[in-house]
One Martini backbone bead per residue (centre of mass of N, CA, C, O) as a GRO file, in nm:
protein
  388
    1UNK     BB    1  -2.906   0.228   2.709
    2UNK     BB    2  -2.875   0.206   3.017
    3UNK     BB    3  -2.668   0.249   3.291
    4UNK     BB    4  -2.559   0.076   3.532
    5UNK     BB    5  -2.415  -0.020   3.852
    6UNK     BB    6  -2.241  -0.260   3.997
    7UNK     BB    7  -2.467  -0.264   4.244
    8UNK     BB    8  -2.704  -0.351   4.048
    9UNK     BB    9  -2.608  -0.599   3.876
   10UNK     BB   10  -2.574  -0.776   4.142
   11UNK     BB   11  -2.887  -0.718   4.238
   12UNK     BB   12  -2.996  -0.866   3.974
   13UNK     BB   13  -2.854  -1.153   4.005
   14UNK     BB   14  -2.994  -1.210   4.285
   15UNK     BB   15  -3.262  -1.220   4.113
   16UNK     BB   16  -3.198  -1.462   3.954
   17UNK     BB   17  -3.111  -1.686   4.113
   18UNK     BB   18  -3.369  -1.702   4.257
   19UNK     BB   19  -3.566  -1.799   4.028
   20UNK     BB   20  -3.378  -2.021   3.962
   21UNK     BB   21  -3.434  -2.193   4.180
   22UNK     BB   22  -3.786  -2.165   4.221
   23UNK     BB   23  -3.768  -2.361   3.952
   24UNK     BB   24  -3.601  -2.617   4.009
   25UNK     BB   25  -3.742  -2.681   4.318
   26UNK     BB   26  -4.034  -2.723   4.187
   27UNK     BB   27  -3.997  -2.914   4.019
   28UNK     BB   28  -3.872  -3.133   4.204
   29UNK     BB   29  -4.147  -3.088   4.394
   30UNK     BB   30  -4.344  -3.232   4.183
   31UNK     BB   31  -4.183  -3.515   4.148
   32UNK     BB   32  -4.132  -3.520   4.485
   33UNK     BB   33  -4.350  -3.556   4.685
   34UNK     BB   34  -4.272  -3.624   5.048
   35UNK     BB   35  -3.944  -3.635   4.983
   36UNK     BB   36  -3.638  -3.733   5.051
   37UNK     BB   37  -3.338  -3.633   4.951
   38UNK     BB   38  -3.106  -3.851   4.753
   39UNK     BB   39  -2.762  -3.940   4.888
   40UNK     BB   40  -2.445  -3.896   4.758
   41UNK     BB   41  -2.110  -4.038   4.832
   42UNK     BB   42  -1.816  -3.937   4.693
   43UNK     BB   43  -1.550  -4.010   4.917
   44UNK     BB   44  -1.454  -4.216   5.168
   45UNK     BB   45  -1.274  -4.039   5.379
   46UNK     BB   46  -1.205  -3.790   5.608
   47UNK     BB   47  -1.423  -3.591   5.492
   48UNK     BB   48  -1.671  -3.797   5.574
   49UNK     BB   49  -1.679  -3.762   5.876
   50UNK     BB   50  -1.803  -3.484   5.869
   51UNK     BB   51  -2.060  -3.520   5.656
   52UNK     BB   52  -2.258  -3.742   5.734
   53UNK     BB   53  -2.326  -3.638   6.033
   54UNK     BB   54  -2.495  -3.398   5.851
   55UNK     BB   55  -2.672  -3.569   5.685
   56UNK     BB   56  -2.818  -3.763   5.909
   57UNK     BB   57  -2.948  -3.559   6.075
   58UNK     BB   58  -3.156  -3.483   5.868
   59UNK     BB   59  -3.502  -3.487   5.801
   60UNK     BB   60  -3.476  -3.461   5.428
   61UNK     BB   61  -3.236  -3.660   5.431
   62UNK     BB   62  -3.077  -3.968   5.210
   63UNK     BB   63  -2.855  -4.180   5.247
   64UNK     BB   64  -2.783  -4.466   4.979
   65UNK     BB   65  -2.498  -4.357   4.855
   66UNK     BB   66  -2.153  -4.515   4.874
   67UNK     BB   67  -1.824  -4.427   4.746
   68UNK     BB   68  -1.516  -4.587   4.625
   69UNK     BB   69  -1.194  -4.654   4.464
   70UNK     BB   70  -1.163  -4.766   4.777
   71UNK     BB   71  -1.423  -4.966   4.889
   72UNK     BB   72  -1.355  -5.024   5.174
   73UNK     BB   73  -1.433  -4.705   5.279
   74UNK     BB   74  -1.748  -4.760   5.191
   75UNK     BB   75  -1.800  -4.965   5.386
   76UNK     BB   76  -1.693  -4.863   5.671
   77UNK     BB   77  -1.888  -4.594   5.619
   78UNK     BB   78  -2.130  -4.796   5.669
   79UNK     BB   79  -2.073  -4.937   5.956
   80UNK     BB   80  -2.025  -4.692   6.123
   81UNK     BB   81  -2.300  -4.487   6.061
   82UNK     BB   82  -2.531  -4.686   5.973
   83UNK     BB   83  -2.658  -4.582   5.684
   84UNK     BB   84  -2.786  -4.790   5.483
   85UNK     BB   85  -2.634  -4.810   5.206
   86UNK     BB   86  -2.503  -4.818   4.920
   87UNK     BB   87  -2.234  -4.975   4.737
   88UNK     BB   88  -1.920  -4.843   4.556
   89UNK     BB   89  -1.620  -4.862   4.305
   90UNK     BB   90  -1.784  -4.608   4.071
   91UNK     BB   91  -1.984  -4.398   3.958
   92UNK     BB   92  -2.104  -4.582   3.756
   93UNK     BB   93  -2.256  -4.781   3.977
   94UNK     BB   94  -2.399  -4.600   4.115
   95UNK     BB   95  -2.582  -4.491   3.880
   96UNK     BB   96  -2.703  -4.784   3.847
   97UNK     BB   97  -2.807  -4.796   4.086
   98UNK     BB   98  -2.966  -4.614   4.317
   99UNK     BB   99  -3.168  -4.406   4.361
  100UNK     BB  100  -3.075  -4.004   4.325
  101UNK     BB  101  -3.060  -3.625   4.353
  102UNK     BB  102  -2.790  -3.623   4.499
  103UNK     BB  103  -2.457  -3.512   4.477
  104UNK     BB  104  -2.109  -3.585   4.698
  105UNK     BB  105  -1.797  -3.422   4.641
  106UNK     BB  106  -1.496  -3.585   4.855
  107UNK     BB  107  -1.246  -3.614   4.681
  108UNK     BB  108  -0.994  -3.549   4.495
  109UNK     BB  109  -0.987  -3.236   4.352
  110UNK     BB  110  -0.897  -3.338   4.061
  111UNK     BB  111  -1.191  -3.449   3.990
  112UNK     BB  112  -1.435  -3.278   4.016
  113UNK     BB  113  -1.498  -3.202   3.789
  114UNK     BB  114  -1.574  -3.478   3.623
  115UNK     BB  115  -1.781  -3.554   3.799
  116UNK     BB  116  -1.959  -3.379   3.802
  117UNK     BB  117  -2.046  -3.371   3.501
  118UNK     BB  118  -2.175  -3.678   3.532
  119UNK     BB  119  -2.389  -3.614   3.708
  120UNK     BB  120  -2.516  -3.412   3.562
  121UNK     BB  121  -2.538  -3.585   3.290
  122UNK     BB  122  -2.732  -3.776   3.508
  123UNK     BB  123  -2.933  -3.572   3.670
  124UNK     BB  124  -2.794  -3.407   3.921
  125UNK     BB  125  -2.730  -3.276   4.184
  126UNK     BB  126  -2.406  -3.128   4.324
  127UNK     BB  127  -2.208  -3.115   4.559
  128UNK     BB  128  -1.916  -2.945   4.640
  129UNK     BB  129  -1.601  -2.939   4.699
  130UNK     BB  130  -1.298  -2.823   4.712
  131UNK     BB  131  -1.293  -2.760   4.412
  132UNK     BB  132  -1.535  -2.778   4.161
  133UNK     BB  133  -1.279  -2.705   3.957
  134UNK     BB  134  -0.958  -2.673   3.816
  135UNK     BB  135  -1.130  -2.448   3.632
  136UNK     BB  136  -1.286  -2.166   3.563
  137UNK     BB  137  -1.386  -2.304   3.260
  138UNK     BB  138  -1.486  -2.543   3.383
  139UNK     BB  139  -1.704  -2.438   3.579
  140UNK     BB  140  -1.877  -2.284   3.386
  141UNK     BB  141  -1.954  -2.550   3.201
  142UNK     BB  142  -2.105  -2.677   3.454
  143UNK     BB  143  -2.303  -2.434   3.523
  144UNK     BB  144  -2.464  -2.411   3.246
  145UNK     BB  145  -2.526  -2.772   3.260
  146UNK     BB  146  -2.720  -2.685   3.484
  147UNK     BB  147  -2.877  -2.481   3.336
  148UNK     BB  148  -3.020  -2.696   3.088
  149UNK     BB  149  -3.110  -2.862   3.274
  150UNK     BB  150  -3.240  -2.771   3.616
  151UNK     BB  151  -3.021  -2.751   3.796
  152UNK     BB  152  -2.745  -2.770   4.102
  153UNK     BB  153  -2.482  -2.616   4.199
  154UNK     BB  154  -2.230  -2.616   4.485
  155UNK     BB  155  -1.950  -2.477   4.630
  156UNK     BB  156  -1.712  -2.482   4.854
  157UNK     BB  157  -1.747  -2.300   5.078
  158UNK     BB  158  -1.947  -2.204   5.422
  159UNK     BB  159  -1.881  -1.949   5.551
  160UNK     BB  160  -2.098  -1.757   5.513
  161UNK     BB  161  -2.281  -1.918   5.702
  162UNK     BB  162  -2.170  -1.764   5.964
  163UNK     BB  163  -2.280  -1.526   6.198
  164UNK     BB  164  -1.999  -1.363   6.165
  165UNK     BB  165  -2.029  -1.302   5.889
  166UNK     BB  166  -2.282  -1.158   5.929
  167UNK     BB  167  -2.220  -0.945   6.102
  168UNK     BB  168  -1.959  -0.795   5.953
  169UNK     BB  169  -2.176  -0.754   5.699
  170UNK     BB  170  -2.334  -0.532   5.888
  171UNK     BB  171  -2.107  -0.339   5.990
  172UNK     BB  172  -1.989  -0.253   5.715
  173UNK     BB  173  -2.314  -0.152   5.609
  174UNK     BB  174  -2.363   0.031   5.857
  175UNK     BB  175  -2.081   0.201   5.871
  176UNK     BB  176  -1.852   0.120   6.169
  177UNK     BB  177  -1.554   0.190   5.996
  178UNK     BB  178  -1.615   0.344   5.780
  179UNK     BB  179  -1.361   0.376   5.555
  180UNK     BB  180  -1.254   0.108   5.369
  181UNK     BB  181  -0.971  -0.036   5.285
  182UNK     BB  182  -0.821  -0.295   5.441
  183UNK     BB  183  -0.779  -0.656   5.432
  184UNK     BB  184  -0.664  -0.965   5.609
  185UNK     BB  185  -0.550  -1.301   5.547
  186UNK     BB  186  -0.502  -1.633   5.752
  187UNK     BB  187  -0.385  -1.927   5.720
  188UNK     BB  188  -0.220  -2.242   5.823
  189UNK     BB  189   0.033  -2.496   5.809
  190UNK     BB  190   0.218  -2.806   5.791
  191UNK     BB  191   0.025  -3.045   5.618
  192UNK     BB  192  -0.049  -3.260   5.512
  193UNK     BB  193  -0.012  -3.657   5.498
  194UNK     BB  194  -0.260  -3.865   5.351
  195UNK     BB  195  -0.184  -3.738   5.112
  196UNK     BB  196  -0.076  -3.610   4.750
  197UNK     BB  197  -0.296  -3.427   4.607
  198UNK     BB  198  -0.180  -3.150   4.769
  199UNK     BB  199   0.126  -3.160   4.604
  200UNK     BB  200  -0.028  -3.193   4.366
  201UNK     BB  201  -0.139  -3.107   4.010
  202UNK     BB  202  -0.402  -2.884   4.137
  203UNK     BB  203  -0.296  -2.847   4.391
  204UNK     BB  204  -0.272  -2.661   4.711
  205UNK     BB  205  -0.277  -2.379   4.939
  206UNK     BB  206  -0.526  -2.265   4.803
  207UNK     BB  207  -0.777  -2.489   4.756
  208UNK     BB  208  -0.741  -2.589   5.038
  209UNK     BB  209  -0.686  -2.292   5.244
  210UNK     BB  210  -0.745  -1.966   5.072
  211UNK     BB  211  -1.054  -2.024   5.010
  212UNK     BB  212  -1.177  -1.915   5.285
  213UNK     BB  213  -1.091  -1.638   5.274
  214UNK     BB  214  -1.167  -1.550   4.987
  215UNK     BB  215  -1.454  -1.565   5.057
  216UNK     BB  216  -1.497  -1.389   5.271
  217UNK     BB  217  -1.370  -1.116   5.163
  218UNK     BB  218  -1.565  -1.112   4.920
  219UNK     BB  219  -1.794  -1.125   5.067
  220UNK     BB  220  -1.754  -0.860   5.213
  221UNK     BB  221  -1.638  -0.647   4.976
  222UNK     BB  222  -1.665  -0.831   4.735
  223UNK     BB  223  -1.554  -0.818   4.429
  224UNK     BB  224  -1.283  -0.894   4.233
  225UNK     BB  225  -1.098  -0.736   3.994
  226UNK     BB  226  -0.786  -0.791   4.087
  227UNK     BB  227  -0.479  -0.951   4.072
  228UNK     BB  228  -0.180  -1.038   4.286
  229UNK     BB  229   0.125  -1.245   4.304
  230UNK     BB  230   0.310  -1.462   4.482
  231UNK     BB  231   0.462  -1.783   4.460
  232UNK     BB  232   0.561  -2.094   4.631
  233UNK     BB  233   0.854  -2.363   4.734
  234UNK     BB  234   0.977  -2.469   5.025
  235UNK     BB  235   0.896  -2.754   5.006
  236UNK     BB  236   0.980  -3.021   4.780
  237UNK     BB  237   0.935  -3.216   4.975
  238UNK     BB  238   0.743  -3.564   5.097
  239UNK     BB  239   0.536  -3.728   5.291
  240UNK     BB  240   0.335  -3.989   5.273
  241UNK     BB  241   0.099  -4.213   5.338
  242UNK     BB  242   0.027  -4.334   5.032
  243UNK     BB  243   0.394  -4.234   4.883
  244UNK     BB  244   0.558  -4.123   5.039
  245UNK     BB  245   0.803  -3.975   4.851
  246UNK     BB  246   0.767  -3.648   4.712
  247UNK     BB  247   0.691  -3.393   4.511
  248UNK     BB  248   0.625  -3.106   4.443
  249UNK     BB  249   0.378  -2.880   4.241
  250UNK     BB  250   0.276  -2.708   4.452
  251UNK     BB  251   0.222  -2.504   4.609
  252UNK     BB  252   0.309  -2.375   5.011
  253UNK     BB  253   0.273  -2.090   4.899
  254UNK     BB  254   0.105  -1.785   4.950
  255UNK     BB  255   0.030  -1.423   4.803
  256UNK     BB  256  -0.240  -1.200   4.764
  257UNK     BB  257  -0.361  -0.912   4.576
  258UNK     BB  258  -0.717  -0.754   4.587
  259UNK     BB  259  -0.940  -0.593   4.435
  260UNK     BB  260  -1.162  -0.362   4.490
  261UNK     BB  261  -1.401  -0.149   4.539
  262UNK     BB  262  -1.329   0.156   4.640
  263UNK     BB  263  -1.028   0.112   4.703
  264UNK     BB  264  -0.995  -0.195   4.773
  265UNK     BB  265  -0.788  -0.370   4.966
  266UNK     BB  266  -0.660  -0.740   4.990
  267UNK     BB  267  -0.504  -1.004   5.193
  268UNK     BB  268  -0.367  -1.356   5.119
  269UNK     BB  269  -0.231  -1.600   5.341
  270UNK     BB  270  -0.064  -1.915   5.270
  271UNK     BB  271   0.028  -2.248   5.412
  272UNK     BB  272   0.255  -2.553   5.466
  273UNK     BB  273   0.434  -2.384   5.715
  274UNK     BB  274   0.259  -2.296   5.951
  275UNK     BB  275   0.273  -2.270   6.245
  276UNK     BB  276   0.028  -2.434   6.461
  277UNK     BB  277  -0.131  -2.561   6.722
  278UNK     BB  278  -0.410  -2.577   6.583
  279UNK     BB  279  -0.426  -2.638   6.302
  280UNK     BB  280  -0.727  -2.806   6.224
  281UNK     BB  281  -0.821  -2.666   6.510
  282UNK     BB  282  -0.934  -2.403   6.664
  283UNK     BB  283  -1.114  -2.384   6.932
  284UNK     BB  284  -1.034  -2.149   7.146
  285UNK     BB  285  -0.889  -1.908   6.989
  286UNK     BB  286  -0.732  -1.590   7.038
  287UNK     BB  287  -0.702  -1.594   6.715
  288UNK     BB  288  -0.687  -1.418   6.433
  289UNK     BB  289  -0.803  -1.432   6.032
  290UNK     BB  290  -0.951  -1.159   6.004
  291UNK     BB  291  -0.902  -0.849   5.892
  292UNK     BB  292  -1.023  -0.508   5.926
  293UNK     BB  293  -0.997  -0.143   5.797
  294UNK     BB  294  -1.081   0.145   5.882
  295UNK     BB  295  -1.134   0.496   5.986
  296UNK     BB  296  -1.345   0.401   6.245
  297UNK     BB  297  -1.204   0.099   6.230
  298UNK     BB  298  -1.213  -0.243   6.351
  299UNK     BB  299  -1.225  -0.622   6.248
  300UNK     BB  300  -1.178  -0.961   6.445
  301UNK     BB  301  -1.143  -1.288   6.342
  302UNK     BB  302  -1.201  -1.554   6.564
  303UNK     BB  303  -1.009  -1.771   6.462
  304UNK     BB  304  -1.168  -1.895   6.185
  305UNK     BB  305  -1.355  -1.908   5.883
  306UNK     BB  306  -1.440  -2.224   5.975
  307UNK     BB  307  -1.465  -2.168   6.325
  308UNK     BB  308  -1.575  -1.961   6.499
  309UNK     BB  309  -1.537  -1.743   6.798
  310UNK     BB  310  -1.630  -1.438   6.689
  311UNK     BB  311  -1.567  -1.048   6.725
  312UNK     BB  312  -1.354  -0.778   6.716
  313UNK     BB  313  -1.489  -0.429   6.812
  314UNK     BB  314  -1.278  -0.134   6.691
  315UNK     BB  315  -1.435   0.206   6.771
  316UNK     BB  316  -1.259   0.361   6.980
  317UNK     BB  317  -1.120   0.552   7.200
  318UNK     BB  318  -1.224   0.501   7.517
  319UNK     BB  319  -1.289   0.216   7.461
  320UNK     BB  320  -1.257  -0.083   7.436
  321UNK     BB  321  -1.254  -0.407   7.302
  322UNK     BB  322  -1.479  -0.609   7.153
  323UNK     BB  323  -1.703  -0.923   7.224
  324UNK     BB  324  -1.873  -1.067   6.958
  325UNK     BB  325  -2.011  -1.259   6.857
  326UNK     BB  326  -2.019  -1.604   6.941
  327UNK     BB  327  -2.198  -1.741   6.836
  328UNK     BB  328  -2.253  -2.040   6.625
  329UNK     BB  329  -2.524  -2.166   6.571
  330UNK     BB  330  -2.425  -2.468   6.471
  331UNK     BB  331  -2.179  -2.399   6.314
  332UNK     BB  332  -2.024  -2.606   6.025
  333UNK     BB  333  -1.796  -2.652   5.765
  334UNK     BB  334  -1.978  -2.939   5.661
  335UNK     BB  335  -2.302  -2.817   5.599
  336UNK     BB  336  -2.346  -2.731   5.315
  337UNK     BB  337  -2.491  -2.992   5.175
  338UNK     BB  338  -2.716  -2.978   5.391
  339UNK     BB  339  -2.805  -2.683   5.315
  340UNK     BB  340  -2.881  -2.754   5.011
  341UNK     BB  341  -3.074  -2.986   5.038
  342UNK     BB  342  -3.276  -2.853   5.159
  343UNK     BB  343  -3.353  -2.642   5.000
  344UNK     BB  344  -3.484  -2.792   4.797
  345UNK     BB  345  -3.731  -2.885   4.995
  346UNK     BB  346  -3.810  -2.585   5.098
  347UNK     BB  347  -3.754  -2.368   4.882
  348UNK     BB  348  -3.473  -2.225   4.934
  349UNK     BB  349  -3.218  -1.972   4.949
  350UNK     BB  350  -2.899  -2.009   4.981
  351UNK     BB  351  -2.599  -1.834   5.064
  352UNK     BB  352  -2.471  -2.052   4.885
  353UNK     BB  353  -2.291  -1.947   4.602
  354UNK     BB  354  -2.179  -2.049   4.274
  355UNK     BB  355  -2.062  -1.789   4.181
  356UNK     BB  356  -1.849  -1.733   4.436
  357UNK     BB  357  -1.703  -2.028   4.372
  358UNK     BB  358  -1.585  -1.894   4.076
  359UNK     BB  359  -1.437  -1.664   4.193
  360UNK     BB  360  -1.220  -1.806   4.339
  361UNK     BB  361  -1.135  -1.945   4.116
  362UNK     BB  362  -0.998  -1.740   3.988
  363UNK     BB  363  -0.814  -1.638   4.138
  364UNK     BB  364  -0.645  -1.872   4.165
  365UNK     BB  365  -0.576  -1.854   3.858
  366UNK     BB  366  -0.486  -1.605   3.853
  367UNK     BB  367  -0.229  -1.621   4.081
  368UNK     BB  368  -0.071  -1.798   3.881
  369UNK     BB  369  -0.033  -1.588   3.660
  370UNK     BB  370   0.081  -1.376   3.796
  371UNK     BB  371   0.344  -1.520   3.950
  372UNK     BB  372   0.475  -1.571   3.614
  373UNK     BB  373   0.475  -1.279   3.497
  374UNK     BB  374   0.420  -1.018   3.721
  375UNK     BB  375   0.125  -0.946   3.689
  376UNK     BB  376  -0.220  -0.799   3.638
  377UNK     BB  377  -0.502  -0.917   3.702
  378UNK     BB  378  -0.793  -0.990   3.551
  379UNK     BB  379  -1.144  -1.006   3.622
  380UNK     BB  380  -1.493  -1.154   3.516
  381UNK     BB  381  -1.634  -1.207   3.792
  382UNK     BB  382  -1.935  -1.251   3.970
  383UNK     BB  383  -2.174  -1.190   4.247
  384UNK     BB  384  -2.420  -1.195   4.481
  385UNK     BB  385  -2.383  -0.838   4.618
  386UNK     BB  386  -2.469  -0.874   4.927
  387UNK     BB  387  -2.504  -1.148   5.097
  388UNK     BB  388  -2.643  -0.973   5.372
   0.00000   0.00000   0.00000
């Protein structure tokens, strides 16, 4: 058997997963033709705030049930956004009550797990918050199960679908920055308030924001082949809203040192200490939060990379630098959900790929091994790329 490369390898992969979407989006449209995708979603907190109106903003899809194990919420977002759903006080209730084709979840990151493999096993397709799952072990054995039903799940963020995105890897790929050495992501701020899950074990400034990084990076340079971490608790106690004063238990400082093919690193910092007046939105923000450097040039992604305002791309001695791709595109990170459940009706393959998901899990996975023994950890996971 002849060797393949590595980048044959991932474009054989992406060519199994498109095969694999559009055996399975056919299933789906053939038992449910001329109907819109009907859409629960279990998690009615801040975070549904956003995905709501992005829900129902769609004309292919229909929310019928919302749940939440604090039930009054999901009442509450059942006649603020006027959505017409049945409520639940949680998944069992759901799933006997009004049949749904998708399932979205944006409760507390530590059950994603579990809700997610209980909707797979009562047959429904999938939408998770990040992460997917709390181990990279745990994400694998989900999608298997999905792919056994011949489910679809898929995993947040949604970076790589915004425009600047799709730019910076048109850049990098047309070689307009020469060999590429390194590359660097920041997001943090000073923490949330509103829960005590994101410093509860399983939670952390990891999954909760270096994982926008994280994909951003991968999704540009590849996939990481392995990872080295140091992790700490800067801040050991917290008030938060819901618990009072609590233990921190979860990282709250993280940096991390990816490997990519080509003798590429990058690095991600992420934190619930870092001081930025723009907190939880980009705005006007014409700070940067990706950095890449090769030999003939660099360029920096302005704002977040889940909000993005732009692309400054250096690659001139003569030249000032240039302020490209300012275009949002209508691009909003709580847009996923709405992106691949089109994708089922429209029979389409979006660029948010559960393998890529999983690779994120790992890394964080990894980075927490790291940390922990001083070691460089070795990655298994692969995703279809380059992604544009």
């Amino acid at each position: 058997m002849s060797e393949i490369t590595r980048s044959d390898f991932l474009k054989r992969t992406a060519m199994a997963s498109a095969a694999l979407l559009v055996s399975s989006l056919e299933s789906w449209a053939a038992t449910t033709p001329d109907k819109k995708l009907r859409i629960a979603e279990i998690g009615c907190g801040s975070v549904s705030n956003r995905y709501l109106p992005q829900l129902l903003s769609s004309p292919y899809l229909q929310v019928v049930s919302l749940c939440d194990i604090k039930y009054e919420r999901a009442v509450e977002q059942n006649k603020k956004y006027n959505v017409g759903a049945q409520t639940y006080p949680n998944i069992n209730a759901m799933l006997a009550g009004v049949p749904f084709d998708m399932m979205v979840t944006t409760t507390d990151m530590q059950v994603h797990g579990e809700l997610n493999k209980i909707a797979l096993n009562a047959g429904k397709h999938v939408w998770s918050e990040k992460p997917m799952a709390n181990t990279y072990k745990e994400g694998k054995a989900l999608l298997e199960l999905a792919k056994s039903k011949g489910l679809r799940i898929w995993g947040a963020p949604a970076v790589v679908d915004s425009p600047q995105f799709a730019f910076m890897s048109k850049t990098l790929q047309e070689g307009k920055l020469g060999r590429v050495s390194s590359a660097h992501g920041q997001y943090g701020h000073t923490g949330p308030t509103w829960s005590a899950f994101f410093y509860e074990k399983g939670g952390g400034s990891m999954p909760d924001l270096g994982v926008y990084n994280m994909a951003t990076l991968t999704g540009l340079l590849g996939p990481a082949k392995s990872v080295m971490a140091m992790l700490s608790i800067v801040t050991p106690e917290r008030t938060v809203d819901d618990k009072g004063k609590i233990k921190v238990e979860a990282e709250d400082n993280a940096h991390l040192l990816l490997e990519h093919d080509n003798n590429v690193i990058s690095h991600v910092m992420c934190g619930f200490n870092f001081f930025d007046t723009h907190g939880h939105e980009a705005g006007t923000t014409s700070m940067h939060s990706i950095q890449i450097f090769g030999s003939e040039g660099n360029m920096r992604l302005i704002g977040y990379d889940w909000e993005t305002n732009g692309v400054v791309l250096d690659n001139s001695y003569t030249e000032p630098p240039q302020l490209l791709s300012t275009d949002k595109g209508g691009y909003e990170w709580q847009e996923g959900a709405r992106v691949v459940g089109e994708s089922i009706v429209n029979k389409t393959e979006p660029r948010i790929n559960v393998e890529h998901a999983l690779h994120v899990l790992e890394i964080i996975e990894a980075a927490r091994k790291s940390s922990a023994t001083g070691m460089k950890i070795k990655l298994e996971s692969k995703f279809p790329w380059p992604m544009v």
